[in-house]
Structure formats: C-alpha cells, structure tokens
Backbone as numpy.savetxt, mean C-alpha at the origin, in Angstrom:
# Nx Ny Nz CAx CAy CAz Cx Cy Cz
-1.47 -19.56 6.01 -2.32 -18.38 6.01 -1.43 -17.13 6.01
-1.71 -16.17 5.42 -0.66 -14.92 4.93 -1.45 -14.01 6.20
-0.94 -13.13 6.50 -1.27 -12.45 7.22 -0.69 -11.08 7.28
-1.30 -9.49 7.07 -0.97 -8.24 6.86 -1.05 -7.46 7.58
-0.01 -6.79 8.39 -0.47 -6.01 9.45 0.28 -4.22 9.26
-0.65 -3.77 8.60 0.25 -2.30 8.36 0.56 -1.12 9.61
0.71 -0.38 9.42 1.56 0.52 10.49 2.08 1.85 9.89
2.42 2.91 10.11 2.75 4.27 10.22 1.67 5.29 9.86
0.46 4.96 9.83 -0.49 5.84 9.46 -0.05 7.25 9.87
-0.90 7.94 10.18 -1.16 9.37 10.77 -1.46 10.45 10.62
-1.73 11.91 10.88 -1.45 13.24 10.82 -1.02 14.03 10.25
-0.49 14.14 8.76 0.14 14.84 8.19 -0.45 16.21 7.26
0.54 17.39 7.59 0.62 18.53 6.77 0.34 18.55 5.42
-0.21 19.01 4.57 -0.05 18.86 2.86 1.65 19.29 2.73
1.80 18.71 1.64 3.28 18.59 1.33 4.52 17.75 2.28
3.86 16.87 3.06 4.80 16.48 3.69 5.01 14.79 3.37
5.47 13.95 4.12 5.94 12.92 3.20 5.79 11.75 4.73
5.22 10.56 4.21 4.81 9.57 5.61 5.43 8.05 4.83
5.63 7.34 5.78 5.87 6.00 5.05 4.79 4.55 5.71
4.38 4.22 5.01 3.59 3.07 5.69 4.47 1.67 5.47
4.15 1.17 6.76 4.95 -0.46 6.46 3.85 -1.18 6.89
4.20 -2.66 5.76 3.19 -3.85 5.54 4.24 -4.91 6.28
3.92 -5.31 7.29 4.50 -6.35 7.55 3.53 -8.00 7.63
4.31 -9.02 6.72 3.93 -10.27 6.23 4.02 -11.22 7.14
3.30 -11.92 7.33 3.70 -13.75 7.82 3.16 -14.46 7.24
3.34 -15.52 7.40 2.92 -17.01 6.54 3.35 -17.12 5.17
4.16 -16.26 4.29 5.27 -16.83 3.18 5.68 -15.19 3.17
6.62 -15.38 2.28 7.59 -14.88 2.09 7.53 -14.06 1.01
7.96 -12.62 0.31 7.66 -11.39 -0.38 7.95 -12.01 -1.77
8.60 -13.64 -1.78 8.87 -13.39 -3.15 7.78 -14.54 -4.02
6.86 -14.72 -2.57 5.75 -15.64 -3.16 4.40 -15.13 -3.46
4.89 -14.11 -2.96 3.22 -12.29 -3.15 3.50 -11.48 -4.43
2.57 -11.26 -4.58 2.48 -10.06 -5.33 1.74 -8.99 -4.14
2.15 -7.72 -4.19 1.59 -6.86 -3.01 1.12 -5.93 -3.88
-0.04 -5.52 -2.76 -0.66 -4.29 -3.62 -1.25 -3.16 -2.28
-1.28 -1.53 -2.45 -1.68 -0.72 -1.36 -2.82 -0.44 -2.34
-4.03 -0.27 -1.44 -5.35 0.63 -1.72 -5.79 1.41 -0.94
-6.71 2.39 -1.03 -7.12 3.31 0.27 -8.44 3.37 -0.24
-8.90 3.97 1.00 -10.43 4.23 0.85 -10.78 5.59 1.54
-11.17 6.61 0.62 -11.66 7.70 1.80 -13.26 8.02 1.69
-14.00 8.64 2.56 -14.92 8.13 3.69 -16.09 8.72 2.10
-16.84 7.67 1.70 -17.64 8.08 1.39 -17.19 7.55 -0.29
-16.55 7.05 -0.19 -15.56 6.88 -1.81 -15.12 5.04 -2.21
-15.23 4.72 -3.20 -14.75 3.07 -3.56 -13.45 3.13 -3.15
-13.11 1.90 -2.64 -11.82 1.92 -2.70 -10.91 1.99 -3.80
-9.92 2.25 -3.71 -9.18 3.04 -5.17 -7.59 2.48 -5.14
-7.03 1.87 -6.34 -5.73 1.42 -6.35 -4.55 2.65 -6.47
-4.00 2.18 -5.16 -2.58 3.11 -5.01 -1.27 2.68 -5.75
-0.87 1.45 -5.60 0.81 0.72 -6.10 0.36 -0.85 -5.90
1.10 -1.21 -6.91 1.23 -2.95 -7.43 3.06 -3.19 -7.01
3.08 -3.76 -6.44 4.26 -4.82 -6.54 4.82 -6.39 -7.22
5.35 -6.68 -8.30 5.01 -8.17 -8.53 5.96 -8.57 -7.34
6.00 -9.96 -7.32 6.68 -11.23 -6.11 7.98 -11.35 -6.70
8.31 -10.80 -7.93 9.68 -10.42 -8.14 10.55 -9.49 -7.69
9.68 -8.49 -7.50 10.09 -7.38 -6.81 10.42 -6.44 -7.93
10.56 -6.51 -9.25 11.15 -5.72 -10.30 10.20 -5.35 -11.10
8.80 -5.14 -10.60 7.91 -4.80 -11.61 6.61 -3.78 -10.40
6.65 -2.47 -10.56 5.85 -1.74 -10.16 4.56 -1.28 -10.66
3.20 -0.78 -10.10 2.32 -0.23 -10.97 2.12 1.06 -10.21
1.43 2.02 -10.67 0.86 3.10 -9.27 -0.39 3.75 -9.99
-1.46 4.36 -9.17 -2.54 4.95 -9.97 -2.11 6.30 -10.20
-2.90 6.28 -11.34 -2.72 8.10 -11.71 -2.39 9.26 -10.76
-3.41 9.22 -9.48 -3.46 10.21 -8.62 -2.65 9.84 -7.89
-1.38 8.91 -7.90 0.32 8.92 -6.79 1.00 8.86 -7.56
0.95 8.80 -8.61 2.27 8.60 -9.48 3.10 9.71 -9.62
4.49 9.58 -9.43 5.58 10.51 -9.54 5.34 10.77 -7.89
4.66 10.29 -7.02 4.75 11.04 -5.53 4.99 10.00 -4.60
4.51 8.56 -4.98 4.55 7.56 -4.11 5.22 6.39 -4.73
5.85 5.13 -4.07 6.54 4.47 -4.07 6.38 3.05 -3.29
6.92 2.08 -3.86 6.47 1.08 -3.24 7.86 0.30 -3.53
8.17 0.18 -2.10 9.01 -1.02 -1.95 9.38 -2.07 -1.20
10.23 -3.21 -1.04 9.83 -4.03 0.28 11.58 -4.53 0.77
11.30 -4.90 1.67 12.68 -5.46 2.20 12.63 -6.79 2.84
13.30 -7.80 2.15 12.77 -8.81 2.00 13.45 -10.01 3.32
14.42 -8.91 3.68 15.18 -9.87 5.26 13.51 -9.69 6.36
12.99 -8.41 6.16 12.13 -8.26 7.32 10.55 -8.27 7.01
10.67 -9.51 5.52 9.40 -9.61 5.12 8.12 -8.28 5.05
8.74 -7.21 5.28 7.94 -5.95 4.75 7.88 -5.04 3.22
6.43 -4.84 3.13 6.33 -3.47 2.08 6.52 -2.62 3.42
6.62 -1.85 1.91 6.81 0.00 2.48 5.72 0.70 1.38
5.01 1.68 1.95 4.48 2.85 1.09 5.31 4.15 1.44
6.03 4.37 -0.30 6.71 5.64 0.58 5.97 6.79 0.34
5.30 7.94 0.64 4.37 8.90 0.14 5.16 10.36 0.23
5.28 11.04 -0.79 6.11 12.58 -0.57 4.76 12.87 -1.07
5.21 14.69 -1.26 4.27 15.64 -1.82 2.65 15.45 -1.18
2.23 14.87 0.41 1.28 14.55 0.30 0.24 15.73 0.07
-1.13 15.32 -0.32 -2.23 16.46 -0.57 -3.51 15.90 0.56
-4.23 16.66 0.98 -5.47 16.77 1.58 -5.96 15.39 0.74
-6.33 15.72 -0.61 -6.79 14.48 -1.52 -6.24 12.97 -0.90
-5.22 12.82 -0.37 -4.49 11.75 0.31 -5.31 10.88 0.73
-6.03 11.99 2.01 -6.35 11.56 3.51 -7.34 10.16 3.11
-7.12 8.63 3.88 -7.49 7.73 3.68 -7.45 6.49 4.37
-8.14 5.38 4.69 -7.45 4.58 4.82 -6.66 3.44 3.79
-5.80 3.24 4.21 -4.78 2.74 3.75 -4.83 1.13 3.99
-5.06 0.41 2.83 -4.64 -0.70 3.03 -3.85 -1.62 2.41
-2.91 -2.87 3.09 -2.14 -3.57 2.04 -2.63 -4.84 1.63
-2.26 -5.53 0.65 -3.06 -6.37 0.16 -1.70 -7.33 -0.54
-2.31 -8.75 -0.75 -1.42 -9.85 -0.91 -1.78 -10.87 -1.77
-1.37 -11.53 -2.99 -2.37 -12.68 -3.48 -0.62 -13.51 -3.97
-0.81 -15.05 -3.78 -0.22 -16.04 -4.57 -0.28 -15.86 -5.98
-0.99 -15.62 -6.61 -1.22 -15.49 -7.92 -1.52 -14.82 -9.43
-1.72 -13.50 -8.77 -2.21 -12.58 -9.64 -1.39 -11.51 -9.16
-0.77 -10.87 -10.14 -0.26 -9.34 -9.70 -1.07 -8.25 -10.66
-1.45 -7.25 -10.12 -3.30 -6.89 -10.47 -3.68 -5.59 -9.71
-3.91 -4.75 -10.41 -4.41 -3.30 -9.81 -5.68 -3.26 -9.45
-6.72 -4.70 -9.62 -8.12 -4.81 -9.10 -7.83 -5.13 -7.84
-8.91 -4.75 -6.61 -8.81 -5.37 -5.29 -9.46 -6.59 -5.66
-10.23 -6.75 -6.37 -11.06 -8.39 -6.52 -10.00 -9.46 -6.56
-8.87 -9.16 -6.85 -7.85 -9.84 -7.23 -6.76 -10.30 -5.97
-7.30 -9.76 -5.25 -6.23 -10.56 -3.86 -7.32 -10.37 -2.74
-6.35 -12.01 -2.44 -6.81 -12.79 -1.85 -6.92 -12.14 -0.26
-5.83 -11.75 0.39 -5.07 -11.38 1.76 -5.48 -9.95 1.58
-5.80 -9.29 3.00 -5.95 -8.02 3.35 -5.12 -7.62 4.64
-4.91 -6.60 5.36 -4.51 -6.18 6.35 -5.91 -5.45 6.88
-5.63 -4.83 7.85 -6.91 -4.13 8.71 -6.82 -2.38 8.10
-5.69 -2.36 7.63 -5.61 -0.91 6.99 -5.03 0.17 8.35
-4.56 1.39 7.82 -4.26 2.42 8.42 -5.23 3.75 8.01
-5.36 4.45 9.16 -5.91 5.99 8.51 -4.42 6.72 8.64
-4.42 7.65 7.10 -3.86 8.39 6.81 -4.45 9.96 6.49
-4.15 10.94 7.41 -5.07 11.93 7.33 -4.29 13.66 6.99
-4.33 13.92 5.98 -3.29 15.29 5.47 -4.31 16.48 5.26
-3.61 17.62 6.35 -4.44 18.72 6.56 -3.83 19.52 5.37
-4.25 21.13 5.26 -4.17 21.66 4.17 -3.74 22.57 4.89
C-alpha cells in the first residue's frame, strides 16, 4: 500500500516562494509516477506538475509553469513542490498524488492520494 503524506503548506505573501514535500512509503519513487493538484474553495480540482517514475520527464499546468517545479529525492523517498513568484491565484489545497502505472495530468488517473496541504498567498 503506497502511502502520501505532504507537508510545508502555509501563509504566504504574493511573490514569495514555499516548498511542499511529499513524503512516500510502501515503494519506492522509481516505481511512481507523481503528480501535485490543488483545489481552491469552490473550484475542480486542477493539475499542477507530473513527474514520470523515471524521474526525467516533467509536466506542469499552464497557470505554474515557468514558476513551479517538481522534484524528488530519491534517498528520502520524497517529492518536492518548489513554488516561486507565488500569486493570491495560488491559494489552495495542495495535494500529492501517486499511481504504478500511468504518468498522467488527469487526477482519474492515480491511484494513491495524500490528505493534501492548504496553501494560502495574501496580496
């Protein structure tokens, strides 16, 4: 059983920069494909960054691209969301996501969830 437990949410300024970490159990980063989504209050959830289980293949949605980043470190079985330039538009929760099989900018598409973080950027 895979299991996702994210971490660094919080408080942030517009323009300032937060990092979220996904930390994994039950296999290992190079048997996932990872993916971050958020949801803000009133809104579908919406794809942030794709990771394949190779580690050498990224995706990101329109509205992070060039600002956010996704990477993992694979001694301490974690993603990372790295977020600069944040905007008010941000504010969300944040969640990471995991599948054996599909590497995929749909949430229908993985399997594993975490409980998510709120991420909240004032103006």
């Amino acid at each position: 059983q895979v299991q996702l437990v994210e971490s660094g949410g919080g408080l942030m300024q517009a323009g300032g920069s937060l990092t979220l970490s996904c930390a994994v159990s039950g296999r290992t980063l190079s048997d996932l494909a990872m993916g971050w989504f958020r949801q803000a209050p009133g809104k579908k959830r919406e794809f942030v960054a794709a990771l394949k289980w190779s580690g050498d293949d990224t995706q990101y949605g329109d509205s992070v691209k060039g600002r956010f980043t996704v990477s993992r470190d694979n001694t301490k079985n974690t993603v990372y969301l790295h977020m600069n330039s944040l905007k008010p538009e941000d504010t969300a929760v944040y969640y990471c996501a995991a599948d054996l099989v599909r590497y995929s900018i749909l949430e229908d598409n993985y399997e594993y969830w975490g409980q998510g973080t709120q991420v909240t950027v004032s103006s």
